[in-house]
N, C-alpha and C positions, 0 to 999 in steps of 0.2 A: 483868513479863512481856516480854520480847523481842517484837520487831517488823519485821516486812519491809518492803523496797519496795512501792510497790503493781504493780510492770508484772513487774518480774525475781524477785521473792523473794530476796532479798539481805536479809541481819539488821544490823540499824538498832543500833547501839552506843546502849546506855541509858548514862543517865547515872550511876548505881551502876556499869554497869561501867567506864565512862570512870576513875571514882574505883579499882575496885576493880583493874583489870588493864586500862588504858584502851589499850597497847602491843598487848594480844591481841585487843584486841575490834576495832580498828585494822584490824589485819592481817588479822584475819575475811573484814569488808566490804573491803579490797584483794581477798584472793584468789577472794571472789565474784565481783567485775567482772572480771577479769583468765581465770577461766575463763571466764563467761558473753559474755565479747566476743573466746577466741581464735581466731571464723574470719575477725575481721576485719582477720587481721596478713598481712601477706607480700603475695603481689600482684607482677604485673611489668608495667611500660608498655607500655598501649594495652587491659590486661584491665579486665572490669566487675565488680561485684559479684550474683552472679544465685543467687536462694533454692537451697537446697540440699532442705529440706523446708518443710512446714506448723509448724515449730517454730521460737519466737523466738527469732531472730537466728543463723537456722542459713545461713550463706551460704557461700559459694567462689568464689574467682576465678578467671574464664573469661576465651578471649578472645570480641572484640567479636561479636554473633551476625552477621551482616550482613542475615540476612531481617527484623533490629528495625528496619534503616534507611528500609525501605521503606514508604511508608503513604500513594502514591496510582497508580492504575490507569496501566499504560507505562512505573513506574521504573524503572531500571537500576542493576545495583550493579556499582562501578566502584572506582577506589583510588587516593587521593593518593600513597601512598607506599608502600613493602614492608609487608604485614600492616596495612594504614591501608584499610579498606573507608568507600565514600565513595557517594551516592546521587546519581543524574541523573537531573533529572527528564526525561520524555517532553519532546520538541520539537515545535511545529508540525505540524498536517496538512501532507503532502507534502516537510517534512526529512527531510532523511538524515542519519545519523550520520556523522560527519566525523573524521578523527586531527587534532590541535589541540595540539600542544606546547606553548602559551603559556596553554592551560587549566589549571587546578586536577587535573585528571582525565583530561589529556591529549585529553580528546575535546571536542565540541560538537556541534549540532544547525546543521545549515546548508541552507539550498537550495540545490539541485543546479545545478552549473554548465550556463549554458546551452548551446543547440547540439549536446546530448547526448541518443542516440536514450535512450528511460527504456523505451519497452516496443515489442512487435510482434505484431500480431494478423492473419493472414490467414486468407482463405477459398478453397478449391479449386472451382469448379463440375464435375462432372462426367458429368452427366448433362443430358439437352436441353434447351431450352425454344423453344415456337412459339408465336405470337401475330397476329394479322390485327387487332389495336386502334389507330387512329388516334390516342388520345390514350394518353399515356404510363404505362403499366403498370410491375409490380415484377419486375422477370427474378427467379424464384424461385431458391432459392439463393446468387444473385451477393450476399452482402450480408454484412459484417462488423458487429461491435460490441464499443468500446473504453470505457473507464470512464479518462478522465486522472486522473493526480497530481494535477497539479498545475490552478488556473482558466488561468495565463498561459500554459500549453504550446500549442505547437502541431502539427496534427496533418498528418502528410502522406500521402497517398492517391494509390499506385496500380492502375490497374484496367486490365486485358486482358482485351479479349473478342472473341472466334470466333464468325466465324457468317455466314449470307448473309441475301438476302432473296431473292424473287419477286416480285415489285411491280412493276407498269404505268406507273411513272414516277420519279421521283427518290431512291429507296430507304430504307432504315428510319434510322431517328435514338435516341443513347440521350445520358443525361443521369445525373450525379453529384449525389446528395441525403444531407444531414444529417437523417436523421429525415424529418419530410415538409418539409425546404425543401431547393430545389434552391438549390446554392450557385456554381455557375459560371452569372452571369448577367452579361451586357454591358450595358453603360453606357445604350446605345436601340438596343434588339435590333429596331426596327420588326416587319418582318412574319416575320421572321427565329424559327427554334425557338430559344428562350431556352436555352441551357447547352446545346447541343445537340452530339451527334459524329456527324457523316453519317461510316458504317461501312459500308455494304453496298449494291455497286452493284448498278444492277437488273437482274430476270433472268438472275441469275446462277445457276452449279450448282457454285460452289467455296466455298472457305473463306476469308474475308478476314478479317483483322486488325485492331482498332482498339485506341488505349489513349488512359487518361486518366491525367494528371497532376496534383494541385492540392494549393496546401498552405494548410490551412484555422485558423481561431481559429475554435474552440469555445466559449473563455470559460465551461469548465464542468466540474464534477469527478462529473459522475452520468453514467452509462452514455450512449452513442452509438450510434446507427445510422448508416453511411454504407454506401449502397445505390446501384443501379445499377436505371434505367428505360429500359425500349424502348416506338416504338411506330412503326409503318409512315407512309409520309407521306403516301400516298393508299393505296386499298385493292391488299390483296394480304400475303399472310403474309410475316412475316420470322423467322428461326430464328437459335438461338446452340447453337454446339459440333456444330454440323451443315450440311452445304450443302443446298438447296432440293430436289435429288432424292434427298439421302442415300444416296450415292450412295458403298461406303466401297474403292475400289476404289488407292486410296495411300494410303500415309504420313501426307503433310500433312494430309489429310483426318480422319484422326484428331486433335481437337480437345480442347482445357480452355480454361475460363476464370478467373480468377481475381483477387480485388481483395484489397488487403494496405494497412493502415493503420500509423502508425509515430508515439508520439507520441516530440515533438522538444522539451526543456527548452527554456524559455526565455531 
C-alpha cells in the first residue's frame, strides 16, 4: 500500500515500486514538492515572505511591512536607504529630533541647543484689582503657568504692571514668586521688603508704571506658577490698571497689566 508524508501528503516510493518503475515513482515525489513549495520561488530584494492563507505553505512575497518594525511606544519609522524602512527608537524626555547625516537614519535624538527660547506663555491682566493688605497678597489674574522641557532650562519673567496707590506714606510694594516662594531676595534685606518693587507713589491720582525682570532656574519639568504680590506699606488702598480716583478722563489712563514667561534651553 502506498504511503505519504506525514505534514505535506506527498507519496513515499515503496520499494516494489523502486523495483517495479523506480524512474516514475521518483519523479512522482519530485513533482509533489516542486508544486507543494511553488510560492516559495521568485522573490526581489528587500521582500518577505508573509502567509498568503490558513493553508500550508501558501505564502507570497511582499515588500517589507514597516508597521512590523515597530514594537515599542514613541517609535519612529525612518529609512536607511531607498525602500529600506528602518525603526528609531523614541529619545529622551525633552530631545528633539535632529537631521544627523553621519546616522544610519540620517536622524538622531539630541538636546536642544542651548540659549534657545523652547516655549512662551503670557498673561494679560485686564481688569482691576484693589487691596488695603499690608502683608503681601496674590494680584488676581497677574499670574502665568509654564510646564519646562527640559529640568536645566531656564526661565525668564517679565512682568508690567499699572496702577497707583493712596497711601499716608511710602506707597505700595509688589514682589515676584515661583509658586509660593518669592524668588528675588537680597543677600541681608535687614528691615528692607524682601524682593520687593516700590511702584506707586503716595497719594497719587495717576497711573505709574513698574516692571520686573528676572531670570530664574526652576530645576524642574512639572508645571510652574510665577505670580505677582502687592501689598500697601502702611495703611491705605493701593490699585492696579487704575488710578486712586479712577478717574478715566485720558489715554494713559487707560491701563493693562501683564507678566510673560519664556523658557530659555540651556
Amino acid at each position: 500500500m502506498a504511503t505519504t508524508t506525514t505534514n505535506f501528503g506527498w507519496d513515499i516510493p515503496q520499494s516494489t515500486d523502486l523495483v517495479k518503475d523506480g524512474a516514475t515513482a521518483i519523479a512522482a515525489l519530485g513533482q509533489d514538492i516542486d508544486t507543494a513549495l511553488v510560492d516559495l520561488k521568485g522573490g526581489t530584494t528587500g521582500q518577505v515572505l508573509s502567509k498568503a492563507s490558513n493553508t500550508d505553505l501558501d505564502y507570497s512575497w511582499v515588500a517589507v511591512d514597516p508597521l512590523l518594525i515597530l514594537d515599542a511606544k514613541g517609535d519612529l519609522i525612518t529609512a536607511t536607504a531607498a525602500d529600506t524602512p528602518a525603526r528609531l527608537p523614541v529619545g529622551a524626555n525633552g530631545t528633539v529630533l535632529t537631521a544627523d547625516s553621519a546616522q544610519g537614519t540620517g536622524l538622531k535624538w539630541a538636546t536642544p541647543a542651548g540659549g534657545k527660547v523652547l516655549q512662551v506663555v503670557s498673561t494679560n491682566k485686564l481688569d482691576t484689582f484693589t487691596s488695603n493688605s499690608t502683608t503681601p497678597v496674590d494680584v488676581t489674574g497677574l499670574s502665568v503657568t509654564i510646564t519646562p522641557t527640559l529640568s536645566t532650562s531656564k526661565v525668564l519673567v517679565f512682568a508690567m504692571i499699572s496702577g497707583d496707590g493712596l497711601i499716608a506714606s511710602n506707597g505700595s510694594m509688589f514682589r515676584l514668586l515661583r509658586d509660593s516662594t518669592d524668588i528675588i531676595v537680597p543677600t541681608s534685606p535687614g528691615s528692607r521688603s524682601s524682593g520687593a518693587l516700590a511702584l506707586f507713589t503716595t497719594n497719587s491720582s495717576t497711573v505709574d508704571n513698574g516692571t520686573i525682570t528676572y531670570l530664574d532656574s526652576p530645576a524642574t519639568t512639572s508645571a510652574t506658577t510665577y505670580k505677582i504680590q502687592g501689598f500697601a506699606t502702611t495703611s491705605g488702598n493701593f490699585y492696579v490698571n487704575r488710578s486712586s480716583t479712577d478717574t478715566d478722563n485720558a489715554a494713559f489712563m487707560r491701563t493693562v497689566s501683564t507678566i510673560t514667561v519664556m523658557e530659555i534651553g540651556a
